[in-house]
C-alpha positions in Angstrom: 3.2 -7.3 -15.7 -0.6 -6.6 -14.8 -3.1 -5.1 -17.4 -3.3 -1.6 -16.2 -7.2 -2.4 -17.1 -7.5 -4.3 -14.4 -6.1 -1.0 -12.1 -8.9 1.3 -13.8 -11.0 -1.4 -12.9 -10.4 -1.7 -9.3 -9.9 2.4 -9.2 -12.8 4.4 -7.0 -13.2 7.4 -8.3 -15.0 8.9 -5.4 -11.3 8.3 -3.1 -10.0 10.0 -5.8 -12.6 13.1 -4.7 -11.6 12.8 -1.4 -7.4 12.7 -2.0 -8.2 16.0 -3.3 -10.1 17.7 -0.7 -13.6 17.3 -1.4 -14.8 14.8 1.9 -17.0 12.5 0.5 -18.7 15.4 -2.1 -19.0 15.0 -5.8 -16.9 18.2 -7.5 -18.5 20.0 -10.7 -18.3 18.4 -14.2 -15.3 19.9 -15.5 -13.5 19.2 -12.7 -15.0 15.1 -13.2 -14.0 15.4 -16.7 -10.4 16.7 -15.8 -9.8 14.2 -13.1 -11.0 11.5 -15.8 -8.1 12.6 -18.1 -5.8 12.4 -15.6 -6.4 9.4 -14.9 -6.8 8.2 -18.5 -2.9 9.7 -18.7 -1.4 8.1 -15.8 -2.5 4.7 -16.7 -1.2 5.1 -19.9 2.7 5.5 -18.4 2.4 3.3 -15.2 4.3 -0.1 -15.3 2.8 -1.8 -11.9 5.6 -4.1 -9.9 4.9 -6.1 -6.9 6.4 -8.5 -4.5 5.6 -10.6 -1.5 7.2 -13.1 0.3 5.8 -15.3 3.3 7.3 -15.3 6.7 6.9 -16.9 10.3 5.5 -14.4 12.7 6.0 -14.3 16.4 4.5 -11.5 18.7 6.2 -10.9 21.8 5.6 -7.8 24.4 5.0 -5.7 21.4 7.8 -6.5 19.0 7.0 -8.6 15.9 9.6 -11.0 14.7 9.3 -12.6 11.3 11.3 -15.8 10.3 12.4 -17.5 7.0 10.4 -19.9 6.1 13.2 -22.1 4.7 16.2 -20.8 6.8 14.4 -19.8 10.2 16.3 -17.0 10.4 15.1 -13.6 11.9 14.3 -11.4 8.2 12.7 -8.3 9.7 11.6 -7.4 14.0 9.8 -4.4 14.7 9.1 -2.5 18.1 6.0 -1.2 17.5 1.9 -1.7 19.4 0.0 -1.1 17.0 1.6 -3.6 14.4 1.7 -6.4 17.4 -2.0 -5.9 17.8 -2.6 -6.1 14.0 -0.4 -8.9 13.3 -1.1 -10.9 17.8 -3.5 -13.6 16.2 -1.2 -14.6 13.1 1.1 -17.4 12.8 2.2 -16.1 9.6 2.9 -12.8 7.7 3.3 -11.3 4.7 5.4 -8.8 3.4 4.6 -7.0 0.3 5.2 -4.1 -2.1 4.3 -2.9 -5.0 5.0 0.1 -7.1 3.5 1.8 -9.9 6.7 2.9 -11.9 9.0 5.7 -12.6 6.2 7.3 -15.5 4.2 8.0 -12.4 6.6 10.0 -11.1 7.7 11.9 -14.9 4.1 12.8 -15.6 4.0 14.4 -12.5 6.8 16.3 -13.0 5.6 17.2 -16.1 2.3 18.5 -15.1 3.7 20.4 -12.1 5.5 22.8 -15.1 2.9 23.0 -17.0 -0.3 22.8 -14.9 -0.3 22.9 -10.9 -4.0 21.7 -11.2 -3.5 18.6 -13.4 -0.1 17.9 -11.1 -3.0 18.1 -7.7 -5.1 15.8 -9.6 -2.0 13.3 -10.5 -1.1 13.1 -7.0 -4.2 12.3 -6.4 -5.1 9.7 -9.3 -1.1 8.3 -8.4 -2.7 7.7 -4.5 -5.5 5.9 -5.5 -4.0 3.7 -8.5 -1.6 2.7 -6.1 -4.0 1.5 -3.5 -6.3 -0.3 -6.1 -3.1 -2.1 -7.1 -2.1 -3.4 -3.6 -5.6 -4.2 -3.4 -5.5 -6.3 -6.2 -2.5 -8.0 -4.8 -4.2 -8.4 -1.4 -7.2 -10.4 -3.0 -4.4 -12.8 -5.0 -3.2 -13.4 -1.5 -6.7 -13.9 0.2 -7.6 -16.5 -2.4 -4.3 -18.2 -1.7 -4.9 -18.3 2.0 -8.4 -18.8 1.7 -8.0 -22.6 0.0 -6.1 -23.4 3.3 -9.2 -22.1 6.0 -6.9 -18.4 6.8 -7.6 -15.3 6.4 -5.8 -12.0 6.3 -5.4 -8.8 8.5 -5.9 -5.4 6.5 -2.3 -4.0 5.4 0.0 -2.4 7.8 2.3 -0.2 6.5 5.8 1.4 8.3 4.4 5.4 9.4 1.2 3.7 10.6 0.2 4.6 14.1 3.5 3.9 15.8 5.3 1.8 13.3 9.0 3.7 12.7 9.7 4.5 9.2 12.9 2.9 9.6 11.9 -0.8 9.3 11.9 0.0 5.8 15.2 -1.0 5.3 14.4 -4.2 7.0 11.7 -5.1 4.8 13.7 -3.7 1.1 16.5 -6.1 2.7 14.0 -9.0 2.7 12.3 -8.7 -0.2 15.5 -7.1 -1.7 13.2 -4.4 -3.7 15.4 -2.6 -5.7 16.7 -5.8 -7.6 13.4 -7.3 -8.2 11.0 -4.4 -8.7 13.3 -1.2 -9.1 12.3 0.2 -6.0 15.3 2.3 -3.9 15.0 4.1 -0.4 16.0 7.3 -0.3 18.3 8.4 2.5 15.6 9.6 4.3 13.2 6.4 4.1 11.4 7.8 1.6 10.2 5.3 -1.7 11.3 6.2 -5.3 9.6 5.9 -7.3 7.2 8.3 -5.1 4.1 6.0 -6.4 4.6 2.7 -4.3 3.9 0.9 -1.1 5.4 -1.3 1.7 2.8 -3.5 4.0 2.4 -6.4 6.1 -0.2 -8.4 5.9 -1.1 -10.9 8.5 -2.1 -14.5 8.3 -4.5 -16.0 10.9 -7.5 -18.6 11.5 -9.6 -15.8 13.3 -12.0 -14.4 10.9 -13.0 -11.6 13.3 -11.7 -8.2 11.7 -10.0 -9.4 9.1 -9.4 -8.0 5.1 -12.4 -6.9 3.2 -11.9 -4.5 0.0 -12.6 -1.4 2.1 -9.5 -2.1 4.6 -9.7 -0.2 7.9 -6.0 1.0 8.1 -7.5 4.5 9.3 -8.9 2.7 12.4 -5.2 1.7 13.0 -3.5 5.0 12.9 -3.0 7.4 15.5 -3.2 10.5 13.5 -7.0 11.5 14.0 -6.4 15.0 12.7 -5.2 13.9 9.2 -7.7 15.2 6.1 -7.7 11.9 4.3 -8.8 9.8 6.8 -11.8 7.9 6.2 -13.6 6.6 9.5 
């Protein structure tokens, strides 16, 4: 299991600010100190769990179609533009996730009895922890590409731009999830615990746009009205 130090390490406290409203603006110091606590708190009770697996990719008229490795059989395809002009210059992909644990979820639900505020501040915190993590992840599979001359496309994950929610059951098929990490899908698509990610994450020679530790995945979604987005 990862050193939740390493989380708090890779944790930016100013996306923190902005999960909670404040646009790129510093709040007051109690509100700093409070947001500090929070955080302090949820890294106490998080238990971080990833996975990834590698797969073939083929891009076709805008469906993506990722193979075994090993058995060339069709894992996971996906109708969906934006994804085919995320993944159109990769040969391979990778599909990934990565949750922070069901304490997430029970602090939450404490503070939301106790005090709304702290519960604002968790959700945010829980966001951002989660985000540091799969960056974390990300970098371990940058270094491993990087040794063989490839490099990776920023994360893609299913409720992007066009990308149907429901090739979540594709991918928690693949990377069978719930065995592995704990993770479930609710009826409605939705990942418990609440605190956890899906993504692709392409493989290619180009250079050109590819991963850095900022990401871009605002750049690839549709919703220009949303109040987190950061571009």
């Amino acid at each position: 299991m990862l050193d939740t130090a390493a989380i708090r390490d890779a944790v930016n406290v100013r996306e923190i600010y902005r999960y909670m409203g404040y646009q790129g603006n510093v709040p007051d110091a109690d509100v700093c100190k409070l947001t500090d606590e929070v955080l302090d708190e949820l890294l106490q009770v998080i238990e971080p769990k990833s996975i990834y697996k590698r797969f073939e990719c083929i891009v076709e008229n805008g469906v993506v179609s990722l193979y075994d490795l090993e058995s060339k059989s069709l894992s996971i395809m996906a109708t969906s533009r934006n994804l085919s002009d995320n993944l159109a210059q990769c040969s391979q992909a990778v599909v990934m996730a990565a949750t922070l644990g069901i304490g997430a979820d029970k602090l939450l639900g404490r503070y939301e009895l106790i005090n709304m505020t702290k519960a604002s501040i968790a959700q945010a915190c829980g966001a951002e922890c989660i985000e540091a993590y799969c960056n974390i992840i990300q970098d371990e599979i940058k270094n491993w590409a990087g040794k063989s001359n490839m490099y990776l496309r920023p994360r893609f994950s299913a409720g992007y731009g066009d990308l149907a929610l429901d090739i979540q059951k594709d991918i928690f098929r693949a990377l069978e999830c719930t065995k592995r990490i704990g993770l479930t899908l609710t009826q409605s698509l939705l990942m418990y615990p609440t605190k956890s990610v899906t993504a692709f994450i392409g493989i290619t020679k180009n250079a050109q746009g590819c991963y850095s530790k900022s990401g871009d995945k605002c750049a690839a979604c549709d919703n220009k009205g949303c109040e987190y987005r950061n571009d």
